[in-house]
KETORKE-120297 format. One line per field, with one value per residue: residue in one letter; x, y, z of N, C-alpha, C in turn. Coordinates in pm, whole numbers, plus 50000, padded with zeros to 5 digits. Example, Ala and Ser with C-alpha at 12.3 -4.5 7.8 and 13.67 -1.06 7.14 Angstrom:
2
resn c(a s)
n_X c(51319 51285)
n_Y c(49431 49775)
n_Z c(50780 50708)
ca_X c(51230 51367)
ca_Y c(49550 49894)
ca_Z c(50780 50714)
c_X c(51320 51290)
c_Y c(49670 50003)
c_Z c(50780 50787)
END
This chain:
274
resn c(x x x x x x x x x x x x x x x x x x x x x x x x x x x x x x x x x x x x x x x x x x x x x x x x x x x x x x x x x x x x x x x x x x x x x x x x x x x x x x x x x x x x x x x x x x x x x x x x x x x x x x x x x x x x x x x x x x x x x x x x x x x x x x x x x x x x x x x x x x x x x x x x x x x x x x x x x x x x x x x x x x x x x x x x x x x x x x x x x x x x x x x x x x x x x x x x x x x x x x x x x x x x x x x x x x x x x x x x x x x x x x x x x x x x x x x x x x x x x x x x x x x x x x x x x x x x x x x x x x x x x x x x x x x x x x x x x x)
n_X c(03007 03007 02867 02959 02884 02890 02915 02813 02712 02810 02929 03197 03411 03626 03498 03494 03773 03845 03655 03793 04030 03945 03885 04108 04269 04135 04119 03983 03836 03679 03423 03405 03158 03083 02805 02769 02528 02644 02776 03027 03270 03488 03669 03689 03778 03987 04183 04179 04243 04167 04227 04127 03789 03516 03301 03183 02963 02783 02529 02439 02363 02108 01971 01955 01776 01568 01476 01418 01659 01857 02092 02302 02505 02500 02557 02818 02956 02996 03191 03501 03872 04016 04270 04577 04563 04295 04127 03988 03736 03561 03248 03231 03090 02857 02862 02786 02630 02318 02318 02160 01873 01812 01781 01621 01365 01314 01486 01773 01698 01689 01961 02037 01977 02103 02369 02401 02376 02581 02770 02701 02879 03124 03244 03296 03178 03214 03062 03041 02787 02821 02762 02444 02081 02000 01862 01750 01906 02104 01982 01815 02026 02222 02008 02023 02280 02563 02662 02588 02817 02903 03151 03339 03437 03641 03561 03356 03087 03069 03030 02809 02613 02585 02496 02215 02102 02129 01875 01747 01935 01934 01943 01936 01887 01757 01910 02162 02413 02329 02298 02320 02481 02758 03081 03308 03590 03799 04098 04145 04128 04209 03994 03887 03899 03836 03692 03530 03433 03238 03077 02934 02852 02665 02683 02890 03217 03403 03565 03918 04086 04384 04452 04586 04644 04880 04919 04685 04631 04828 04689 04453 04508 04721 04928 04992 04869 04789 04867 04956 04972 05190 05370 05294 05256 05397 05277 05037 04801 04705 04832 04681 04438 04416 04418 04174 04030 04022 03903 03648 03542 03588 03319 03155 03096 03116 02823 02680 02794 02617 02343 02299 02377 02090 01961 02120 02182 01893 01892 02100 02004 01711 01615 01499 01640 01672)
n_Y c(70451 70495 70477 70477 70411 70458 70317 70277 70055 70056 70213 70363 70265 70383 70444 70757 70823 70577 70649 70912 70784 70575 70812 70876 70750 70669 70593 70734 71038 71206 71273 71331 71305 71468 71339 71279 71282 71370 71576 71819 71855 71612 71612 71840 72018 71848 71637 71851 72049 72291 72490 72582 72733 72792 72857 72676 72400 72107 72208 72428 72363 72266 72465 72585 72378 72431 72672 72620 72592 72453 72274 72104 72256 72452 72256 72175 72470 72414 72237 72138 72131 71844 71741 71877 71826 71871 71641 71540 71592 71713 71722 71916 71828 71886 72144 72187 71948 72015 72157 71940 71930 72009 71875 71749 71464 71431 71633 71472 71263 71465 71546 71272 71209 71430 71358 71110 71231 71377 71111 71092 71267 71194 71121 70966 70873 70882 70838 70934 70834 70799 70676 70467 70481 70731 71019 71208 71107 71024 70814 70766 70828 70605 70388 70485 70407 70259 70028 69977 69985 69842 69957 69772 69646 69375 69238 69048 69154 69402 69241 69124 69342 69477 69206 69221 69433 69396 69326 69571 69735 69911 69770 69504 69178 68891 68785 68659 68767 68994 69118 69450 69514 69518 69397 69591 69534 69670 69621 69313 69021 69132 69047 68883 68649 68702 68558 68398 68713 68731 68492 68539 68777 68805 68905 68945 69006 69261 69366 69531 69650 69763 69758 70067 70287 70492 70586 70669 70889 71086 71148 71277 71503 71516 71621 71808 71719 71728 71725 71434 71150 71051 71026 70902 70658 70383 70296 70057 70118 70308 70125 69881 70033 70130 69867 69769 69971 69828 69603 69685 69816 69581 69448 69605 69606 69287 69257 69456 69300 69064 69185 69265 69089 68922 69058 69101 68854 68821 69007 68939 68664 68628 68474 68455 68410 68117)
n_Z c(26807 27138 27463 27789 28117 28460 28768 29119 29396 29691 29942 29895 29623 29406 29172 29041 29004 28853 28633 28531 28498 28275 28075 27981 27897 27730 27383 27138 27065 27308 27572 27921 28201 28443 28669 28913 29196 29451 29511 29497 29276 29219 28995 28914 29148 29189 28993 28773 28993 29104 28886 28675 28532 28739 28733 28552 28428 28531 28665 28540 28309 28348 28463 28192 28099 28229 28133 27840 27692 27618 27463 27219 27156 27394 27574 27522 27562 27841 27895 27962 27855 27920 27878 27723 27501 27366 27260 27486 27647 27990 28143 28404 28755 29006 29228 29514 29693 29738 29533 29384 29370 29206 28994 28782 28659 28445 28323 28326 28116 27922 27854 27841 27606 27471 27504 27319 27149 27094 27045 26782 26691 26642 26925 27197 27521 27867 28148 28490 28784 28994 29339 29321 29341 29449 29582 29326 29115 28784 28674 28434 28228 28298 28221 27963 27850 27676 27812 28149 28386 28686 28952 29223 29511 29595 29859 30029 30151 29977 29692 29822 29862 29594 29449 29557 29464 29186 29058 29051 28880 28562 28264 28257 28051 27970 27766 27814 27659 27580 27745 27946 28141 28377 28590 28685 28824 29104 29242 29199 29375 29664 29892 29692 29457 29076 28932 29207 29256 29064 29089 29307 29298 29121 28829 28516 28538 28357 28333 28508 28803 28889 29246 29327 29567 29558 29321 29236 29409 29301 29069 29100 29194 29371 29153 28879 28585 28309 28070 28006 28074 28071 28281 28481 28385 28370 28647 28820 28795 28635 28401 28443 28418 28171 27961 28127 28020 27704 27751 27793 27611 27386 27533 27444 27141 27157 27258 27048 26819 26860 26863 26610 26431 26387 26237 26015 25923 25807 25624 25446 25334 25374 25477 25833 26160 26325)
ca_X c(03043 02994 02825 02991 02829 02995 02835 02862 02628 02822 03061 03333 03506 03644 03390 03551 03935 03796 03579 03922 04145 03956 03854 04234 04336 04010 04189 03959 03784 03566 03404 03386 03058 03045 02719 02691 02462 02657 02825 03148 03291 03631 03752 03769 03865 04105 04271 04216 04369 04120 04278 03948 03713 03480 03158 03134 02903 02669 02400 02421 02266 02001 01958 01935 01690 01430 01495 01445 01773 01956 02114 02431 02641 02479 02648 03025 03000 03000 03270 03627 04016 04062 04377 04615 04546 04187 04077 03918 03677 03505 03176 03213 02957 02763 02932 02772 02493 02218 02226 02098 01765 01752 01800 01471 01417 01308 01665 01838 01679 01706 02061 02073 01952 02214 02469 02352 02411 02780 02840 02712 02951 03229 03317 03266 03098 03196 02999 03042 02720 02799 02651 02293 01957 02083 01777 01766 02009 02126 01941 01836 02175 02214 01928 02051 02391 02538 02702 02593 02937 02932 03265 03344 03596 03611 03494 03250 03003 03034 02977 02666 02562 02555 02359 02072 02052 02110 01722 01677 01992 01927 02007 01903 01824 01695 01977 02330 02462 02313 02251 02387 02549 02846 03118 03479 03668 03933 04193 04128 04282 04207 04093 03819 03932 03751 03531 03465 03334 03154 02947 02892 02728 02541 02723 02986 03323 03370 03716 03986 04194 04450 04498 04714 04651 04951 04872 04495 04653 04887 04585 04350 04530 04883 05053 04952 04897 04714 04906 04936 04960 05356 05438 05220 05265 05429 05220 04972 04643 04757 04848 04552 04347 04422 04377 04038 03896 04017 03798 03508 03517 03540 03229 03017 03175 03087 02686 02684 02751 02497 02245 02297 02372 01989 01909 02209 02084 01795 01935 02183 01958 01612 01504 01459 01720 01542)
ca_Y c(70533 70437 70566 70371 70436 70342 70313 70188 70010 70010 70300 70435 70148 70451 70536 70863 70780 70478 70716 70987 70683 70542 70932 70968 70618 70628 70568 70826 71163 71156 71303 71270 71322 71396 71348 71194 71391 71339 71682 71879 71818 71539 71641 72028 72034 71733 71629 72020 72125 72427 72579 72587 72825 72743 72863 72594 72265 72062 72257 72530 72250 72251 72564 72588 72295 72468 72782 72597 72647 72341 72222 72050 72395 72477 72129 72150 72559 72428 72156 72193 72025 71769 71707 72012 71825 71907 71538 71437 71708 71691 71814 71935 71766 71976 72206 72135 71839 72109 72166 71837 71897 72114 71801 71643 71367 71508 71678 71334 71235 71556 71554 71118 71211 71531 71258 71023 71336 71379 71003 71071 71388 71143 71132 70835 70941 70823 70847 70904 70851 70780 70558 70386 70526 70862 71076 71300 71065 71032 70691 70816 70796 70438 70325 70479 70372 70083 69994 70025 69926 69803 69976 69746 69621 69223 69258 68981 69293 69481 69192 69059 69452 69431 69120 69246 69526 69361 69327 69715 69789 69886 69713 69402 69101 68748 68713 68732 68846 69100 69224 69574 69525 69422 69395 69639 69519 69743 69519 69153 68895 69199 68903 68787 68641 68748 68405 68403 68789 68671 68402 68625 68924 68736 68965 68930 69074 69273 69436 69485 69808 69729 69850 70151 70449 70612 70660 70731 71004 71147 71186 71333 71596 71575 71646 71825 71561 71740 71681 71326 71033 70963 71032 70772 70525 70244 70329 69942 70202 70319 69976 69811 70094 70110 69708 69810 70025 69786 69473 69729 69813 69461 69385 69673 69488 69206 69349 69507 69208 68998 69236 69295 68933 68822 69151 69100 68723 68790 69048 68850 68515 68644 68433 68451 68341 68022)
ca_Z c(26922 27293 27631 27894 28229 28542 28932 29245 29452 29828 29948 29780 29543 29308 29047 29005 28953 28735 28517 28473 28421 28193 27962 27988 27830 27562 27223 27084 27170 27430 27721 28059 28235 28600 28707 29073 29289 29608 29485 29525 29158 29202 28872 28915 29224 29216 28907 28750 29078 29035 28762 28599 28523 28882 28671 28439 28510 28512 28713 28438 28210 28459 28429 28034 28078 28281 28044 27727 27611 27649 27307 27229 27158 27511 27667 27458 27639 27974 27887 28004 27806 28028 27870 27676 27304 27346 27249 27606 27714 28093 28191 28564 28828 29127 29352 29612 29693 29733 29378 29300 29440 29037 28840 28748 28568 28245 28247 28262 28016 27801 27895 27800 27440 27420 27523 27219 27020 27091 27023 26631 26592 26629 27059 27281 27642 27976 28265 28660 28809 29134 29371 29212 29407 29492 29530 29202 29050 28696 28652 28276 28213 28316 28137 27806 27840 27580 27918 28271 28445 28810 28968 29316 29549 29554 29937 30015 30178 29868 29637 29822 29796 29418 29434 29630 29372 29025 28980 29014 28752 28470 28133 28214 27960 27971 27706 27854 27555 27509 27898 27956 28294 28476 28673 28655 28993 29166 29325 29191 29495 29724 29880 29636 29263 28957 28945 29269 29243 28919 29133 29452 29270 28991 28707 28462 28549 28195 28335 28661 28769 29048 29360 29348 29611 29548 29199 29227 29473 29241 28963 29139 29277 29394 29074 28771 28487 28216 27986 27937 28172 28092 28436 28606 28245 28443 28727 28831 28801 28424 28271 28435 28307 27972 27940 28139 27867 27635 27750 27788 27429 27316 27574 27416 27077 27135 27241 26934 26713 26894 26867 26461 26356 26317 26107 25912 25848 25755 25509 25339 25324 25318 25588 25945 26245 26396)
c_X c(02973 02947 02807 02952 02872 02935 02853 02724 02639 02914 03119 03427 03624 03610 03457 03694 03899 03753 03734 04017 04086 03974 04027 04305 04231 04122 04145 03854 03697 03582 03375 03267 03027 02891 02680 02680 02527 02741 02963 03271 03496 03717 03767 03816 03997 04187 04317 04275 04320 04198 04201 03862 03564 03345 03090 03088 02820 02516 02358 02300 02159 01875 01852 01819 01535 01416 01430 01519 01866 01973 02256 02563 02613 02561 02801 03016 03020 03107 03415 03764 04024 04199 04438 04616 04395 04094 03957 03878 03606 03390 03150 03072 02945 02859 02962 02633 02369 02172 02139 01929 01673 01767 01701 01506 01392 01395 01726 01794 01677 01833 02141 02046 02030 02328 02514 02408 02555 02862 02827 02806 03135 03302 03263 03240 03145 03179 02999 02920 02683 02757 02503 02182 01984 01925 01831 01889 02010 02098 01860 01957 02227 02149 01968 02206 02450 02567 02700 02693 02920 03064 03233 03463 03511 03562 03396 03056 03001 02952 02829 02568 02513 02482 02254 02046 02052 01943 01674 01805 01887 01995 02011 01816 01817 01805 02079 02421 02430 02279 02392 02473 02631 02911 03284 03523 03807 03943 04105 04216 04221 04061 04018 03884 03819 03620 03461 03401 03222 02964 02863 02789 02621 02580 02843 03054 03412 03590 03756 04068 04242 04404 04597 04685 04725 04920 04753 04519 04691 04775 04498 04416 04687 05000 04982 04981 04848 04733 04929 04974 05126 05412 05401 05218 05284 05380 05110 04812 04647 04743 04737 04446 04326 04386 04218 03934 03885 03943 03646 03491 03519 03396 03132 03058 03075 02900 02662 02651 02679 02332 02213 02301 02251 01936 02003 02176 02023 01795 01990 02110 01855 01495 01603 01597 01595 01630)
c_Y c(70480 70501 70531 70474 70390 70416 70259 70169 70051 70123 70318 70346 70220 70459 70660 70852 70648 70539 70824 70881 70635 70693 70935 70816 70598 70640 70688 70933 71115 71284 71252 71361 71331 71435 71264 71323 71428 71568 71704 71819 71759 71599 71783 72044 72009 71731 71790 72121 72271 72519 72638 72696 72770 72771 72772 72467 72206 72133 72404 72479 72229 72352 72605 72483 72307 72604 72707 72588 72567 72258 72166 72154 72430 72379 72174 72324 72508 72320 72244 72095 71951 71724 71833 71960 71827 71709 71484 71585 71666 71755 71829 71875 71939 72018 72174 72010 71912 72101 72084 71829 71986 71996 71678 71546 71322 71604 71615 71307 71307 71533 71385 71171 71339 71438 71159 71115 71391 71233 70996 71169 71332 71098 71052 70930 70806 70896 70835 70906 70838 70660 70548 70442 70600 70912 71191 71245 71032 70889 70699 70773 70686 70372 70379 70456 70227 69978 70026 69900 69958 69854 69896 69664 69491 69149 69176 69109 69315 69338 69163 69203 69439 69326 69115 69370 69536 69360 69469 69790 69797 69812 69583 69322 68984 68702 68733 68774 68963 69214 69324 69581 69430 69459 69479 69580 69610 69643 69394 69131 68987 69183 68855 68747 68661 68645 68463 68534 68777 68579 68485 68772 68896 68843 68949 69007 69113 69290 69459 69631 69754 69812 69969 70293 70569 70688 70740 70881 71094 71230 71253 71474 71684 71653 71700 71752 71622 71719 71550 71238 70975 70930 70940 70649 70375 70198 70143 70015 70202 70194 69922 69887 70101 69954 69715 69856 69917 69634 69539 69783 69685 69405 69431 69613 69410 69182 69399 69349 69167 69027 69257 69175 68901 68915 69142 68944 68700 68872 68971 68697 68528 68533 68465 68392 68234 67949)
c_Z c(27048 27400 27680 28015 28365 28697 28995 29355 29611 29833 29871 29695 29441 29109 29001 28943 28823 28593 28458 28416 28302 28041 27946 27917 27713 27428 27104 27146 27286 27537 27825 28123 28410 28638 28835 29108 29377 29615 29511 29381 29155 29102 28875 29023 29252 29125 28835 28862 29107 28998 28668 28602 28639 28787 28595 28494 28437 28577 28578 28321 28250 28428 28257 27995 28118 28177 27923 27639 27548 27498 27336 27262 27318 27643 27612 27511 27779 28038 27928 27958 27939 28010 27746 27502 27268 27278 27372 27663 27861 28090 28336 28636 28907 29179 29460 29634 29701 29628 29310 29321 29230 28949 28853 28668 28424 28218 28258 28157 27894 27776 27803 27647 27376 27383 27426 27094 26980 27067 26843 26605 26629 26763 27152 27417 27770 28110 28416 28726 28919 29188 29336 29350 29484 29475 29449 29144 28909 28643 28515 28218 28213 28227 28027 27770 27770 27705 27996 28375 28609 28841 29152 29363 29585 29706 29933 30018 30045 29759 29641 29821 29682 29382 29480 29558 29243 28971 28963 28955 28699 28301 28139 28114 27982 27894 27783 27792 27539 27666 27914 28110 28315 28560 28637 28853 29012 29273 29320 29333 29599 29804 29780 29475 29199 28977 29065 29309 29140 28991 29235 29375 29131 28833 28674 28509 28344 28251 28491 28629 28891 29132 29390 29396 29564 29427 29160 29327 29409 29145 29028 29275 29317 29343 28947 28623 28353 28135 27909 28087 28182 28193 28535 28451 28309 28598 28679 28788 28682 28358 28298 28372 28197 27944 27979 28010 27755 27602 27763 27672 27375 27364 27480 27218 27022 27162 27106 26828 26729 26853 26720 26393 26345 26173 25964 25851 25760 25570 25406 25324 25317 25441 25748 26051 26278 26487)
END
């Protein structure tokens, strides 16, 4: 099970529409996690269209955390169907940015090891965390993530952003196999190509989501979708998304094997990688 993490270094690249497109193309359960500070919760307002029960959140968890209370059954109450076959649950962000001034950083991290706890009861986790050095930001979260995913536009600016802040990610490794960070691009060509964002921000490009306003409009608001995505299917946002998730599951994958191949070595052979 998986707890893909996804941020933005420079303005608005869409972190938010990225994180719904992908919970809404996951292959299997999953939640969606809004946790950027900046507040005013995209996904209940926007895609839920507030239809929603307005009480339910993340500051509640906050709440339950300065209480003592805060357990898993305490997180899956404050969850909301993000879609009508109950597979893809949400947990609402902040109201308003105020609230964030309640989320310490020994409730990220209570919160990161709840998160861990919904990936053993069978449900993959993805993460909105906003833009990266947010005060009271969900940088717990990052750091325990199998994947802390770069979301940016191919923008020279933005790129050289992201490379003046790769040393204070988290999830970096000396190996490159096994380093926890990269690169998702919205609108390849738009003007930079993949490579040349690759060289410019000093991180792998894991995955790509086009350019498509109209659609990122429709989802987040315009049109009630809850039900399934058929309606935007042939939509450039959709198909690239779904292909999206599906190179960020082979990345975390291909992490995975890397990281198990010397133990498994040493198992089956009795000696040592060298």
């Amino acid at each position: 099970m998986t707890v893909l993490a996804l941020t933005s270094i420079r303005g608005a690249p869409g972190v938010t529409t990225t994180a719904l497109v992908a919970a809404l193309s996951w292959p299997r359960p999953v939640l969606l996690v809004e946790a950027d500070v900046s507040g005013s919760s995209s996904i209940k307002a926007g895609h839920l269209r507030g239809e929603i029960d307005h009480r339910l959140g993340l500051i509640n968890l906050a709440v339950a955390h300065r209480n003592d209370t805060l357990s898993l059954s305490t997180l899956r109450g404050q969850t909301i169907a993000l879609t009508d076959d109950g597979a893809r649950l949400v947990l609402p962000g902040l109201a308003t940015r105020a609230q964030a001034a309640s989320l310490t950083e020994d409730f990220w991290a209570t919160l990161a090891t709840l998160l861990r706890g919904v990936t053993r009861h069978g449900v993959d986790v993805v993460i909105d965390t906003g833009r990266f050095g947010m005060r009271h930001g969900p940088d717990p979260l990052l750091r325990s993530a199998d994947l802390a995913v770069v979301v940016a536009r191919t923008s020279l600016d933005d790129l050289v952003a992201v490379r003046g802040s790769v040393d204070q990610l988290p999830g970096g490794d000396t190996h490159t196999a096994v380093d926890r960070r990269g690169l998702l691009l919205v609108g390849p060509g738009r003007p930079h190509r993949v490579s040349e964002a690759a060289e410019a921000s000093t991180l792998p490009v894991w995955a790509c989501v086009d350019w498509d306003p109209a659609a990122a409009e429709r989802m987040n608001g315009r049109e009630r979708l809850r039900s399934s995505l058929s309606r935007l299917a042939s939509s450039r946002l959709v198909r690239s998304g779904r292909a999206a998730v599906a190179e960020l599951r082979a990345a975390d994958e291909r992490r995975r094997r890397v990281l198990q191949a010397p133990l498994a070595t040493t198992v089956m052979s009795g000696k040592g990688v060298r």
